[in-house]
PDB file with SEQRES, HELIX, SHEET and CRYST1 records, atoms N, CA, C and O in Angstrom:
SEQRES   1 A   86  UNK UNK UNK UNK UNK UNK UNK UNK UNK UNK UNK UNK UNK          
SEQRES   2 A   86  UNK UNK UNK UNK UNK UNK UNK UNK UNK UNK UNK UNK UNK          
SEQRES   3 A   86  UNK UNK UNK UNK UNK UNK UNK UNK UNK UNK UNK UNK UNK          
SEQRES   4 A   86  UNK UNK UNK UNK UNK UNK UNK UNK UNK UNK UNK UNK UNK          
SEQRES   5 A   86  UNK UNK UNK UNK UNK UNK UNK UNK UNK UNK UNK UNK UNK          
SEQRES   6 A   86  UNK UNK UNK UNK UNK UNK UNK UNK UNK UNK UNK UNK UNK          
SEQRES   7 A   86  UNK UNK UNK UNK UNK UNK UNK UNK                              
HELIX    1 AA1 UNK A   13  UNK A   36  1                                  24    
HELIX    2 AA2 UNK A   43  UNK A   66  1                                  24    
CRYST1    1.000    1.000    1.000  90.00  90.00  90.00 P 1           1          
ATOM      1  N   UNK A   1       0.586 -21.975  15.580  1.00  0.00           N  
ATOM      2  CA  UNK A   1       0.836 -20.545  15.566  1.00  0.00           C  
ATOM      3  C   UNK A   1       1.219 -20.104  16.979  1.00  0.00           C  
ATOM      4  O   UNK A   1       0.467 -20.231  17.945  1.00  0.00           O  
ATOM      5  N   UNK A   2       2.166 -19.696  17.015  1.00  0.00           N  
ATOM      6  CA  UNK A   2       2.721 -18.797  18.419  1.00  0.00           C  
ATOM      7  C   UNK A   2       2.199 -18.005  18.738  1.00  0.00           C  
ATOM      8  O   UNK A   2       1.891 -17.164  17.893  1.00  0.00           O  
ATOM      9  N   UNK A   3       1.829 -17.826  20.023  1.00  0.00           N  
ATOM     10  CA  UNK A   3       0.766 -16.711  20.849  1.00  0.00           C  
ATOM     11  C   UNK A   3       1.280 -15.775  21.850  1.00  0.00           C  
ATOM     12  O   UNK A   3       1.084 -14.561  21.909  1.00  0.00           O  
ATOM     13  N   UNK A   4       2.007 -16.565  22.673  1.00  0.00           N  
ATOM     14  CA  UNK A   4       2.679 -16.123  23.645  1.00  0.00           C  
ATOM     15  C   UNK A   4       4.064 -15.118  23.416  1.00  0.00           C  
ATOM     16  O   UNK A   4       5.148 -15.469  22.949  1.00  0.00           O  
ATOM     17  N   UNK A   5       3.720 -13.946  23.833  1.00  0.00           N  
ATOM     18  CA  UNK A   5       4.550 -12.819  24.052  1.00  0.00           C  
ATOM     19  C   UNK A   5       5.523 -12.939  24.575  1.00  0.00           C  
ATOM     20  O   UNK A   5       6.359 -12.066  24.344  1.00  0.00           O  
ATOM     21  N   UNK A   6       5.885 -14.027  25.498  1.00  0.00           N  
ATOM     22  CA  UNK A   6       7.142 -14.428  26.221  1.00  0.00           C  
ATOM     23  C   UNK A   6       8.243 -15.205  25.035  1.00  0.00           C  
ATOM     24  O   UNK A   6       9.441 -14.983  24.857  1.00  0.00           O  
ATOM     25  N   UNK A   7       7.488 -16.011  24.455  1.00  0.00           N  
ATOM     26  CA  UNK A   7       7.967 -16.854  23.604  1.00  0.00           C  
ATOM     27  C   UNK A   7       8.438 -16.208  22.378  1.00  0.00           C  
ATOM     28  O   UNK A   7       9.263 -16.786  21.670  1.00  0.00           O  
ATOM     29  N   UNK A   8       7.776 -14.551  21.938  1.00  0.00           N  
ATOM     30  CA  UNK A   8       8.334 -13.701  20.833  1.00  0.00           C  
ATOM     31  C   UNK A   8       9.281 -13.015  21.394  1.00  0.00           C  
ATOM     32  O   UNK A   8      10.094 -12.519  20.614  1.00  0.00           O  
ATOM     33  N   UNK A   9       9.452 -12.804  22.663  1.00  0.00           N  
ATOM     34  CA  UNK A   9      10.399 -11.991  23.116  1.00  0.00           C  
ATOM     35  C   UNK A   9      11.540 -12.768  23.378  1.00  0.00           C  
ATOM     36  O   UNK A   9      12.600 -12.229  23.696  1.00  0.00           O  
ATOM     37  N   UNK A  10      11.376 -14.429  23.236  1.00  0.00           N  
ATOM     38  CA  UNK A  10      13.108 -15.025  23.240  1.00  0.00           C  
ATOM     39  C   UNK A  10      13.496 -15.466  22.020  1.00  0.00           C  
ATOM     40  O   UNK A  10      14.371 -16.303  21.801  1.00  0.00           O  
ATOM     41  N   UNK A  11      12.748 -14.819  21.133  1.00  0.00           N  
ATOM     42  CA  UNK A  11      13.016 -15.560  19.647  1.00  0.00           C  
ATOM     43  C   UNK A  11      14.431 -14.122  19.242  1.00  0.00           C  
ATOM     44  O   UNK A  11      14.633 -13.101  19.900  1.00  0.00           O  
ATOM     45  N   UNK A  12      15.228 -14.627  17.864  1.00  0.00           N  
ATOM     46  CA  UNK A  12      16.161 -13.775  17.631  1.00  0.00           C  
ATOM     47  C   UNK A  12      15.065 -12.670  16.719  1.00  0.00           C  
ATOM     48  O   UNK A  12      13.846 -12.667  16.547  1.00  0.00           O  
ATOM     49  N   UNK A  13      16.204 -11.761  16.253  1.00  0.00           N  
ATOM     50  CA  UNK A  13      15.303 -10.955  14.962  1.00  0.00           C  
ATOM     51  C   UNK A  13      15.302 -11.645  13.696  1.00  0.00           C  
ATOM     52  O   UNK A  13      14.558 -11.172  12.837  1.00  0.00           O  
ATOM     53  N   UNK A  14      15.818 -12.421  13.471  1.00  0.00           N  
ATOM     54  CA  UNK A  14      15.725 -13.295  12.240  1.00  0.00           C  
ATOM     55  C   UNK A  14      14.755 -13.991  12.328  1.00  0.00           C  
ATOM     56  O   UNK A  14      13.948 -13.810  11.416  1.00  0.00           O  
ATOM     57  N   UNK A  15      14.321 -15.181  13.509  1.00  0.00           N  
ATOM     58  CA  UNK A  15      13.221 -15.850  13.757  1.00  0.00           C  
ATOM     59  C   UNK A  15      12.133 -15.003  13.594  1.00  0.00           C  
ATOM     60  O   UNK A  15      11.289 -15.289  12.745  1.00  0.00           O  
ATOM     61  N   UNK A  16      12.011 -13.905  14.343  1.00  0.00           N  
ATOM     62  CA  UNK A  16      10.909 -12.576  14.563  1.00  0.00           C  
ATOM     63  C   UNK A  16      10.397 -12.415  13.002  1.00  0.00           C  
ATOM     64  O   UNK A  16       9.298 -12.694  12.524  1.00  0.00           O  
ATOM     65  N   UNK A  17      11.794 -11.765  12.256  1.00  0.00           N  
ATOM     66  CA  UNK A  17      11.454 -11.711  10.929  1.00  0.00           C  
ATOM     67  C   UNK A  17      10.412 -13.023   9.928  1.00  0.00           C  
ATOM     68  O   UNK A  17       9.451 -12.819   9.187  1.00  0.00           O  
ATOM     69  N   UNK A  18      10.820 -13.813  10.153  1.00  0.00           N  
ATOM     70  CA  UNK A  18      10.672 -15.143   9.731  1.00  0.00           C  
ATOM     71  C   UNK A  18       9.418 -15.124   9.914  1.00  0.00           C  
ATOM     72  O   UNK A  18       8.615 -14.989   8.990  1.00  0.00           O  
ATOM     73  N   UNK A  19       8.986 -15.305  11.568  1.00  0.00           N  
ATOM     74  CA  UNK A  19       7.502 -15.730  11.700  1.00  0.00           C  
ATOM     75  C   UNK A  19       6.818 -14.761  11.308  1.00  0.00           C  
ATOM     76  O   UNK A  19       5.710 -15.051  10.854  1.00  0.00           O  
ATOM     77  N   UNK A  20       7.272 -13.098  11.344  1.00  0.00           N  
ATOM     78  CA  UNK A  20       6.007 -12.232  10.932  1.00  0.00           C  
ATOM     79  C   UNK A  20       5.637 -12.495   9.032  1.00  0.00           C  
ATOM     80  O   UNK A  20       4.486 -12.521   8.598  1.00  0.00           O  
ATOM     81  N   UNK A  21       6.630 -12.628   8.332  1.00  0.00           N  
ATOM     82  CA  UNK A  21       6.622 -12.796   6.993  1.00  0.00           C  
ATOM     83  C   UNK A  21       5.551 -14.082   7.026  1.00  0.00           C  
ATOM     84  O   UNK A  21       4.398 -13.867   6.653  1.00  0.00           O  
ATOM     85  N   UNK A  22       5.887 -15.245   7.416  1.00  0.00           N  
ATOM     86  CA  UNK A  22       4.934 -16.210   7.668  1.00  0.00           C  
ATOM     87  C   UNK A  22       3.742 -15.885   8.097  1.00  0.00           C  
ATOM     88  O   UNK A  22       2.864 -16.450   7.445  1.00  0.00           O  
ATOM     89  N   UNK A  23       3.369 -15.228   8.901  1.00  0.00           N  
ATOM     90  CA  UNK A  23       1.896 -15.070   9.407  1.00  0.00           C  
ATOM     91  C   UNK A  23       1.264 -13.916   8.806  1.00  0.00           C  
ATOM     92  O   UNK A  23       0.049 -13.739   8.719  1.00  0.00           O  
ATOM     93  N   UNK A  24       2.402 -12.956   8.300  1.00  0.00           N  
ATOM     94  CA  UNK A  24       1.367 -11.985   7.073  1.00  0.00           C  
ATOM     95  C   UNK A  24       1.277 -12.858   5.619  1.00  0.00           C  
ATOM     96  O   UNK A  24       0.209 -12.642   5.047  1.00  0.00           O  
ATOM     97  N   UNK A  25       2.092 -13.713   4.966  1.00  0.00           N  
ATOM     98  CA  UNK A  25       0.985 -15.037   4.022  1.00  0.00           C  
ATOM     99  C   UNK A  25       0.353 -15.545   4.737  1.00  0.00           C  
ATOM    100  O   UNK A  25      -0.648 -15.742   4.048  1.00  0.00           O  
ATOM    101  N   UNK A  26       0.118 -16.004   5.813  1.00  0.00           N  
ATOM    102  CA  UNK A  26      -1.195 -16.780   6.096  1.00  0.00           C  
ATOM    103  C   UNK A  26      -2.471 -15.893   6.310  1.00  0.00           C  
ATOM    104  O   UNK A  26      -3.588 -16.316   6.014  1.00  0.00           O  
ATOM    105  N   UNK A  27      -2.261 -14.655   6.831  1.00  0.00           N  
ATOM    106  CA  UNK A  27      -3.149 -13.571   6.930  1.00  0.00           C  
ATOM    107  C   UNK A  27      -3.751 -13.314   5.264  1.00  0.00           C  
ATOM    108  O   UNK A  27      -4.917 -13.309   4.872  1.00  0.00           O  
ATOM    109  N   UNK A  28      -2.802 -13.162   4.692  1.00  0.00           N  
ATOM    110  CA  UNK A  28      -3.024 -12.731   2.644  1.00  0.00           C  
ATOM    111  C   UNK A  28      -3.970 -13.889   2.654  1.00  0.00           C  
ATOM    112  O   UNK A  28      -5.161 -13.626   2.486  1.00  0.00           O  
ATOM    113  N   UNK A  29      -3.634 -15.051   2.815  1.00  0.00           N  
ATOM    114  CA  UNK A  29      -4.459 -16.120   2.440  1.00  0.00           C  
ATOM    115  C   UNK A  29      -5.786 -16.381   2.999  1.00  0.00           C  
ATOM    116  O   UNK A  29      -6.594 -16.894   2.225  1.00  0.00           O  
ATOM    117  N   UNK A  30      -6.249 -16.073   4.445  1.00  0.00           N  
ATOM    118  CA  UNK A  30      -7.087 -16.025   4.952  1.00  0.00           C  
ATOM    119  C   UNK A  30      -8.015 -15.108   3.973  1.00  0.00           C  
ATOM    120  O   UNK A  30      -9.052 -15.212   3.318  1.00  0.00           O  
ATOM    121  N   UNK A  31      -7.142 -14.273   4.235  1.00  0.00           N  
ATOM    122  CA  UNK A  31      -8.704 -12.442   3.188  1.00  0.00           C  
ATOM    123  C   UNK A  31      -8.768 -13.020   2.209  1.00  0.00           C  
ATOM    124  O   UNK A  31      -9.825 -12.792   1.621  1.00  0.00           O  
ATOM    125  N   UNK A  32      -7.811 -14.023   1.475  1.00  0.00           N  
ATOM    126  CA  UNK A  32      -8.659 -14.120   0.056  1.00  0.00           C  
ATOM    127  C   UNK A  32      -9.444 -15.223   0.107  1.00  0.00           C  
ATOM    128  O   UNK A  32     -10.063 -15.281  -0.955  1.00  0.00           O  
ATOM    129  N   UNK A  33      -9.873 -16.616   1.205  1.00  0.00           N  
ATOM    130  CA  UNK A  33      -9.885 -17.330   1.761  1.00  0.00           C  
ATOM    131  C   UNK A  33     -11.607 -16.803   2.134  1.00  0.00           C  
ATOM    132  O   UNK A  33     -12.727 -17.230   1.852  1.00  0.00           O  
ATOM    133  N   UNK A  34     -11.177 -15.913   2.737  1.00  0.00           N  
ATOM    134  CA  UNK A  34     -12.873 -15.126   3.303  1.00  0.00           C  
ATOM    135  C   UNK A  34     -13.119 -14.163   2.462  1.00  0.00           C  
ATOM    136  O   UNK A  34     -13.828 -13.397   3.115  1.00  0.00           O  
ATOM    137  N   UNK A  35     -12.925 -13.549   1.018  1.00  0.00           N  
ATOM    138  CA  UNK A  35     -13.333 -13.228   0.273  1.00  0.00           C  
ATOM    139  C   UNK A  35     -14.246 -14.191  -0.343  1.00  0.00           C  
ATOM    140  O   UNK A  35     -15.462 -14.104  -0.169  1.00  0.00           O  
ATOM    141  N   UNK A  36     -13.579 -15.326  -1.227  1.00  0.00           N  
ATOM    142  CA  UNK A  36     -14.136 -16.027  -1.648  1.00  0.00           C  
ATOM    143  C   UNK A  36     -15.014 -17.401  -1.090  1.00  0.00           C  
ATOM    144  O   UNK A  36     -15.827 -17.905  -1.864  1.00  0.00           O  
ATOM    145  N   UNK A  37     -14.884 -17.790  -0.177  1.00  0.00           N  
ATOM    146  CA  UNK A  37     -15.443 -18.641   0.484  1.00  0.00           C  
ATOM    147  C   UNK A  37     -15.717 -18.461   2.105  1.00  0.00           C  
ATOM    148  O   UNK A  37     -15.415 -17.463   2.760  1.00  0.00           O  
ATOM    149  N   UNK A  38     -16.216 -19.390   2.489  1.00  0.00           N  
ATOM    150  CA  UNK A  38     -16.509 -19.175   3.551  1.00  0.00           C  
ATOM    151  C   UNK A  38     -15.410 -20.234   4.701  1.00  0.00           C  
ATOM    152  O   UNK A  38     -15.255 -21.442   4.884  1.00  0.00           O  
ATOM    153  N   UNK A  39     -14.867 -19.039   5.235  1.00  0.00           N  
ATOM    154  CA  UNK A  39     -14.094 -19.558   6.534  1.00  0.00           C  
ATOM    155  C   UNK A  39     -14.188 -20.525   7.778  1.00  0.00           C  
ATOM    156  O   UNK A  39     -14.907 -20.117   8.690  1.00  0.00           O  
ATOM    157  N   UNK A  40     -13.639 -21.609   7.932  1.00  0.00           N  
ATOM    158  CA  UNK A  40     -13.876 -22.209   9.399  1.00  0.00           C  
ATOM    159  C   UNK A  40     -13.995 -21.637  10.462  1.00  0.00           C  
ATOM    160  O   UNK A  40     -14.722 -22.052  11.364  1.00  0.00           O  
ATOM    161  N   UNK A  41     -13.113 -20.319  10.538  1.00  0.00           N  
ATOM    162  CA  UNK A  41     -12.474 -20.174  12.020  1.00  0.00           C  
ATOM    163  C   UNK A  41     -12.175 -18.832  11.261  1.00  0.00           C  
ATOM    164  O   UNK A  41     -11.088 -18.625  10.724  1.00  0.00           O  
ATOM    165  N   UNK A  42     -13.433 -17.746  11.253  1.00  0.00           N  
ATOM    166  CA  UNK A  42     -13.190 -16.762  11.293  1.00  0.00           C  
ATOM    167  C   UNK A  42     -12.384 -16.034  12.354  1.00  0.00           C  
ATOM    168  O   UNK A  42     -11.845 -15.066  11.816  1.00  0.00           O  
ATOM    169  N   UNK A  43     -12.174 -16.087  13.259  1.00  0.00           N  
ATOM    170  CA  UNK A  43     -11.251 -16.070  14.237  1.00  0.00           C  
ATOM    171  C   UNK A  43      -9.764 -15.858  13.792  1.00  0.00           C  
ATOM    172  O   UNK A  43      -9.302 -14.726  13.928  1.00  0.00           O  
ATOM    173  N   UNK A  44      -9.208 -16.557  13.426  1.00  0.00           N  
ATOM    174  CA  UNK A  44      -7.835 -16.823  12.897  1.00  0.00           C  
ATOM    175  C   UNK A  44      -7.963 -15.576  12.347  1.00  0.00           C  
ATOM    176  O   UNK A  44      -7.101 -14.973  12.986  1.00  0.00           O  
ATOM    177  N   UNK A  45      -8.691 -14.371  11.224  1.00  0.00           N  
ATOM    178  CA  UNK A  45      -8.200 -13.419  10.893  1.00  0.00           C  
ATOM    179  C   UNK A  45      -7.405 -12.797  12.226  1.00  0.00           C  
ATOM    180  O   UNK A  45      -6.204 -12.669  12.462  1.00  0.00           O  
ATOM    181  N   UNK A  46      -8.725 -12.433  13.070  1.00  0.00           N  
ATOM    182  CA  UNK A  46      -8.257 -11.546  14.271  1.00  0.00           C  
ATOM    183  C   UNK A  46      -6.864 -11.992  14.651  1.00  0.00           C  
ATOM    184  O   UNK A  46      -5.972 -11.188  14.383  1.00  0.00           O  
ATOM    185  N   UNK A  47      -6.559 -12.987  15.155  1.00  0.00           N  
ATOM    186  CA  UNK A  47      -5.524 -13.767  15.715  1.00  0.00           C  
ATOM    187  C   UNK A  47      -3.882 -13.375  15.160  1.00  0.00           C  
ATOM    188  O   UNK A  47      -2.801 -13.132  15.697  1.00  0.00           O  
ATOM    189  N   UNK A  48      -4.444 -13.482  13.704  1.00  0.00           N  
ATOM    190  CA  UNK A  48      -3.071 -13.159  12.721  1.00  0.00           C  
ATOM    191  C   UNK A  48      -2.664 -11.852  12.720  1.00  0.00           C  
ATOM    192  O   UNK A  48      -1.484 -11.575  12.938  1.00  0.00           O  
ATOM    193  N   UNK A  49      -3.695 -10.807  12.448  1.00  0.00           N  
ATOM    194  CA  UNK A  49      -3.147  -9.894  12.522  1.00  0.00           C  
ATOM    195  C   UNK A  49      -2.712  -9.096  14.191  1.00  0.00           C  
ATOM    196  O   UNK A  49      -2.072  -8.045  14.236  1.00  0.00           O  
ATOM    197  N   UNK A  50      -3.169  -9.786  15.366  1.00  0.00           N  
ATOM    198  CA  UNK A  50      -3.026  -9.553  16.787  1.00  0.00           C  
ATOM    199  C   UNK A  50      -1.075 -10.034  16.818  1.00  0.00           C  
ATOM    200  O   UNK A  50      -0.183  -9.454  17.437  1.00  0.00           O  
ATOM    201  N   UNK A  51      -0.983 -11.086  16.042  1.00  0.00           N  
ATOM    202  CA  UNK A  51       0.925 -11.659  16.061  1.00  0.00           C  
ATOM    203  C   UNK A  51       1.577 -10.972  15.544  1.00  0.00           C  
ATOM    204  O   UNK A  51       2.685 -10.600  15.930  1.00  0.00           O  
ATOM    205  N   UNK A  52       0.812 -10.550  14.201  1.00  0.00           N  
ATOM    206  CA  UNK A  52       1.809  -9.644  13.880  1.00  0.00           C  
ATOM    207  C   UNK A  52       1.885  -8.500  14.090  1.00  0.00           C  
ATOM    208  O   UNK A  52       2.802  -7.897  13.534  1.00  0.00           O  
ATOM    209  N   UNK A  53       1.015  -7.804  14.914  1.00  0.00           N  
ATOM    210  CA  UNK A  53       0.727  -5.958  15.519  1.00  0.00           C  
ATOM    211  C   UNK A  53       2.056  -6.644  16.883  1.00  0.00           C  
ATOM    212  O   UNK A  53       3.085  -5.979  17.007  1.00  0.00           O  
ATOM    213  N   UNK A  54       1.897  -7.799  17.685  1.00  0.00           N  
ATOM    214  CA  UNK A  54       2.876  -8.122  18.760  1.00  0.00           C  
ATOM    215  C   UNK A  54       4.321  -8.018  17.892  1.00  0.00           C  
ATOM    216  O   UNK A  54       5.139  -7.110  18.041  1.00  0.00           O  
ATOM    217  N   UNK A  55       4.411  -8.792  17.248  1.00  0.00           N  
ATOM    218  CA  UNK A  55       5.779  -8.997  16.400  1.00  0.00           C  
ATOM    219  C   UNK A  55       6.324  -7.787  16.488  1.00  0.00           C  
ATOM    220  O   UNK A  55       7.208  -7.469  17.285  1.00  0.00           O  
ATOM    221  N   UNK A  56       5.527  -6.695  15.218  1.00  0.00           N  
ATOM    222  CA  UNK A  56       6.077  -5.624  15.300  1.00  0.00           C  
ATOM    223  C   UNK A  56       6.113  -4.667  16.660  1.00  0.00           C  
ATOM    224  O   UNK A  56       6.440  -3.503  16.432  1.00  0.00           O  
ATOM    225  N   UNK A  57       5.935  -4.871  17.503  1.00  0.00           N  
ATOM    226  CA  UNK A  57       5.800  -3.966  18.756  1.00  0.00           C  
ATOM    227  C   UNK A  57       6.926  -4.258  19.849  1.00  0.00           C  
ATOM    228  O   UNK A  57       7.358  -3.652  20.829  1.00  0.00           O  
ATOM    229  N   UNK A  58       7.324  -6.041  18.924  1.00  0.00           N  
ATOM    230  CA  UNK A  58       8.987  -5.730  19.999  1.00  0.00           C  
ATOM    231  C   UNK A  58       9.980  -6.077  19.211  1.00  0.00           C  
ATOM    232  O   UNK A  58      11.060  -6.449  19.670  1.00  0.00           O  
ATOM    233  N   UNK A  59       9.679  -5.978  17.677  1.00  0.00           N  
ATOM    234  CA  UNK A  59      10.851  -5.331  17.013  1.00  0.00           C  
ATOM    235  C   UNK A  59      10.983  -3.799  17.258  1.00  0.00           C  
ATOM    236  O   UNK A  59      12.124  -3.353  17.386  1.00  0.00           O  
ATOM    237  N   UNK A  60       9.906  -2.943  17.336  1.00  0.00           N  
ATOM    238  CA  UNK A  60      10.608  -1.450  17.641  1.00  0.00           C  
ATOM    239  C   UNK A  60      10.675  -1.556  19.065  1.00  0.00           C  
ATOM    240  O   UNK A  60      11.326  -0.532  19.271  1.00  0.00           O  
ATOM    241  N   UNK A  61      10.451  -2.113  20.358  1.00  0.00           N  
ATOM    242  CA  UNK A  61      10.968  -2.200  21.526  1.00  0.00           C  
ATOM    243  C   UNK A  61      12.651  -2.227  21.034  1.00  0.00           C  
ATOM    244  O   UNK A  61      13.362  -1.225  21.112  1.00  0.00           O  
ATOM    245  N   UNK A  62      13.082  -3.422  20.574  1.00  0.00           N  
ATOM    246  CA  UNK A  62      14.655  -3.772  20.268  1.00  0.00           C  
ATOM    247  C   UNK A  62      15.119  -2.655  19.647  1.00  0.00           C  
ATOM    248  O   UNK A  62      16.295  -2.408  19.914  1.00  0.00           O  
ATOM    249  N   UNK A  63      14.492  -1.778  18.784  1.00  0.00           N  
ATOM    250  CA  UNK A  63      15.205  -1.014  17.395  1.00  0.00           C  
ATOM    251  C   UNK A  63      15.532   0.342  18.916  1.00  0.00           C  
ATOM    252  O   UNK A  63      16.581   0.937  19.163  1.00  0.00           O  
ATOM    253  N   UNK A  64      14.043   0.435  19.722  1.00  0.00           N  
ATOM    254  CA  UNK A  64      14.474   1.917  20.799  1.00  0.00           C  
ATOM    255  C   UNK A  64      15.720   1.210  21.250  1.00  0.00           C  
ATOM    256  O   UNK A  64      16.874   1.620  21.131  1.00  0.00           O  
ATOM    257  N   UNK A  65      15.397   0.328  21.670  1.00  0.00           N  
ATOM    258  CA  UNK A  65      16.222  -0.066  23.095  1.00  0.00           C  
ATOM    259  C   UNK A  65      17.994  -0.013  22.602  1.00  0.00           C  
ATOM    260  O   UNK A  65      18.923   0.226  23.374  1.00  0.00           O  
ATOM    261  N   UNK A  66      18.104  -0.285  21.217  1.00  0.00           N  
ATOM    262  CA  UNK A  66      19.558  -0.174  20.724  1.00  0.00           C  
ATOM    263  C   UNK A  66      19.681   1.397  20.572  1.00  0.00           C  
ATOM    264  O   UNK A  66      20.690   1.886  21.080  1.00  0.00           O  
ATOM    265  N   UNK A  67      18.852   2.203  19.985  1.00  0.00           N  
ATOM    266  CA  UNK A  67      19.525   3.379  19.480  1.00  0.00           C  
ATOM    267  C   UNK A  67      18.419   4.499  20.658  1.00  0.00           C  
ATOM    268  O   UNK A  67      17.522   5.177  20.156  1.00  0.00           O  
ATOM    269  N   UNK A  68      18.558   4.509  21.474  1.00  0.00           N  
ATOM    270  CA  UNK A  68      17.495   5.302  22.303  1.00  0.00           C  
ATOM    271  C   UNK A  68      17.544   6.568  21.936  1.00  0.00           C  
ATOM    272  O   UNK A  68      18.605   7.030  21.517  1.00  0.00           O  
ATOM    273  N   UNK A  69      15.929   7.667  22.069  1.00  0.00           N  
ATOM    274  CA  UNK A  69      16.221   9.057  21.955  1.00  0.00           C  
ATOM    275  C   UNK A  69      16.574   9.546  22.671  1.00  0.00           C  
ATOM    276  O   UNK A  69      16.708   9.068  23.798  1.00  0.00           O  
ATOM    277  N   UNK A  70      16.950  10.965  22.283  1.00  0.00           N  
ATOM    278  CA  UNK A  70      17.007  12.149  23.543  1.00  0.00           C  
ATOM    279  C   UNK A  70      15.942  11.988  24.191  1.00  0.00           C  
ATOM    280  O   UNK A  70      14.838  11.558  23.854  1.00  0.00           O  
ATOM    281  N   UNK A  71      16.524  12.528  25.567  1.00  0.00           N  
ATOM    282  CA  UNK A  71      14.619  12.541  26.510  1.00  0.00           C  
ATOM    283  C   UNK A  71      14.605  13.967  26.279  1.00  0.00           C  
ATOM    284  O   UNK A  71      13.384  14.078  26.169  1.00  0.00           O  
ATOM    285  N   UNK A  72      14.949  14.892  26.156  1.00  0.00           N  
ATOM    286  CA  UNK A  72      14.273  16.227  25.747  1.00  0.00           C  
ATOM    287  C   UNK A  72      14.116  16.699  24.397  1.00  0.00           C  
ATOM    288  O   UNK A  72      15.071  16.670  23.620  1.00  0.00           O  
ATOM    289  N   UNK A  73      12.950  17.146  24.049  1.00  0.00           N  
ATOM    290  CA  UNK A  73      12.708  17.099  22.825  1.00  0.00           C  
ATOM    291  C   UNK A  73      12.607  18.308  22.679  1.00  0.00           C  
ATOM    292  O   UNK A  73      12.785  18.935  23.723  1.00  0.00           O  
ATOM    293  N   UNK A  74      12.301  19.144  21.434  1.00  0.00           N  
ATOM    294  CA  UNK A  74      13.104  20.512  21.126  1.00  0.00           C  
ATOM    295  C   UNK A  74      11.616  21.212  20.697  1.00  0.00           C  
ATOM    296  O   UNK A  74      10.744  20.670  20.018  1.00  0.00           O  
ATOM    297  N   UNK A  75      11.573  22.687  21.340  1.00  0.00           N  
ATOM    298  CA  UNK A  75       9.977  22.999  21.369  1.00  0.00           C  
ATOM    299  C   UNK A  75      10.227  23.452  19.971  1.00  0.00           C  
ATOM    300  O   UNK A  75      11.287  23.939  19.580  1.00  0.00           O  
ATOM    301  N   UNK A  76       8.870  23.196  19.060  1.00  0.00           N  
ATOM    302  CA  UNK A  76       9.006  24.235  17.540  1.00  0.00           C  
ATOM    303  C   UNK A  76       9.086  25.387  17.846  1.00  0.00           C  
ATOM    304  O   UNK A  76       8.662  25.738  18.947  1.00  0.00           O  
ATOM    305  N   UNK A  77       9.597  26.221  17.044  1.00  0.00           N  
ATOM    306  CA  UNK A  77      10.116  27.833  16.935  1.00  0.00           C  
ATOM    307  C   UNK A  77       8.879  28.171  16.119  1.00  0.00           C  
ATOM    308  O   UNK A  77       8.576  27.580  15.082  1.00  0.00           O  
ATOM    309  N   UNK A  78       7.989  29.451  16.821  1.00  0.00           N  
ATOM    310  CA  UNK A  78       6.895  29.852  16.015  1.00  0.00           C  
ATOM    311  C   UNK A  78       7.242  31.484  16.007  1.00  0.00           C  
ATOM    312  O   UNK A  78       8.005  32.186  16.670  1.00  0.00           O  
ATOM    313  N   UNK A  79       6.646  31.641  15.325  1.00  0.00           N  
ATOM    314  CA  UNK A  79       7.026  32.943  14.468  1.00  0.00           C  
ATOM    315  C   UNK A  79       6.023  33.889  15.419  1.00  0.00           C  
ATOM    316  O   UNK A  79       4.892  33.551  15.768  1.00  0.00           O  
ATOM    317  N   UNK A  80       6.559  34.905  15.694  1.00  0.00           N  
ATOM    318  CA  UNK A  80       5.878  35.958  16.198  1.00  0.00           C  
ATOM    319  C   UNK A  80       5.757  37.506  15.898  1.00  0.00           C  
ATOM    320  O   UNK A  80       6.574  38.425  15.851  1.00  0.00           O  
ATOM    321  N   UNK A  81       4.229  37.390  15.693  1.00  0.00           N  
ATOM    322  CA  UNK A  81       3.995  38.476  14.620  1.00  0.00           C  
ATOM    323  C   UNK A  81       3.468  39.234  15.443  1.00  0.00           C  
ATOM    324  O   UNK A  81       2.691  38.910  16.341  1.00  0.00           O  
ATOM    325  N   UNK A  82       4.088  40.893  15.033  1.00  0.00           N  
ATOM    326  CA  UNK A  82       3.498  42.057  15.424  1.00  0.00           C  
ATOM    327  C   UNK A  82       1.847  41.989  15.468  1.00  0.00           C  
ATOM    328  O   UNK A  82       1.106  41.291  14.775  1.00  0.00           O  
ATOM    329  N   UNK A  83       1.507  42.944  16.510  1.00  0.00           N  
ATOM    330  CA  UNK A  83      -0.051  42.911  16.893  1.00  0.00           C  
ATOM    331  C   UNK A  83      -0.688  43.674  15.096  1.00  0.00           C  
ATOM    332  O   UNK A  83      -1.815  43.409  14.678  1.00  0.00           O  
ATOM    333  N   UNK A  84       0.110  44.405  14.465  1.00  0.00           N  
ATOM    334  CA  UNK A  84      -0.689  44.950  12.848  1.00  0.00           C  
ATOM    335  C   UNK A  84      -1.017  46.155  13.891  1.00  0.00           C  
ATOM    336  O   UNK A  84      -1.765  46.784  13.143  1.00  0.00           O  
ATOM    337  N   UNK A  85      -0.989  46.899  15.052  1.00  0.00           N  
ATOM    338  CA  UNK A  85      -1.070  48.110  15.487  1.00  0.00           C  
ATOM    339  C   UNK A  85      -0.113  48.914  15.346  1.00  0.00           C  
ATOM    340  O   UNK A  85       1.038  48.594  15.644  1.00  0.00           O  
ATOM    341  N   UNK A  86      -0.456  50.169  14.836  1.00  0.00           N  
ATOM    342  CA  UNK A  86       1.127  50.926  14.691  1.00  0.00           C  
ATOM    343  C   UNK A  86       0.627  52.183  15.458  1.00  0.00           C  
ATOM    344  O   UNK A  86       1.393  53.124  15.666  1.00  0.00           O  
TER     345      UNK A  86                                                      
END                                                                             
């Protein structure tokens, strides 16, 4: 299992894709794994879902970094109501 953040950040988005699909079945399998029995390496839950919270965190790095926002963002318009004094 791949750990290293350097090593997700030279993979393509297809690979990216690939390994997160892969490590969320092995994650599915673990919970039902530690539902029903008892686990070696309770550990590995944490682990799996730590790759794939990374995974996804530099697929949306890539998704900003292609389509970036505005840097000013637009204040909401609130309605302003008479004090009800006449």
């Amino acid at each position: 299992m791949i750990t290293k953040t350097d090593e997700l950040r030279e993979m393509s988005a297809e690979q990216l894709q690939l390994t997160l699909g892969e490590t969320a079945e092995n994650l599915f399998r673990l919970r039902i794994q530690a539902q029903t029995e008892r686990l070696d390496a309770p550990s590995e839950l944490r682990k799996s879902r730590r790759l794939i919270a990374r995974i996804k965190s530099i697929q949306r790095e890539r998704e900003l970094a292609e389509n970036p926002r505005p840097s000013k963002r637009k204040k909401a318009k609130t309605k302003k109501t008479g004090s009800g004094h006449a």
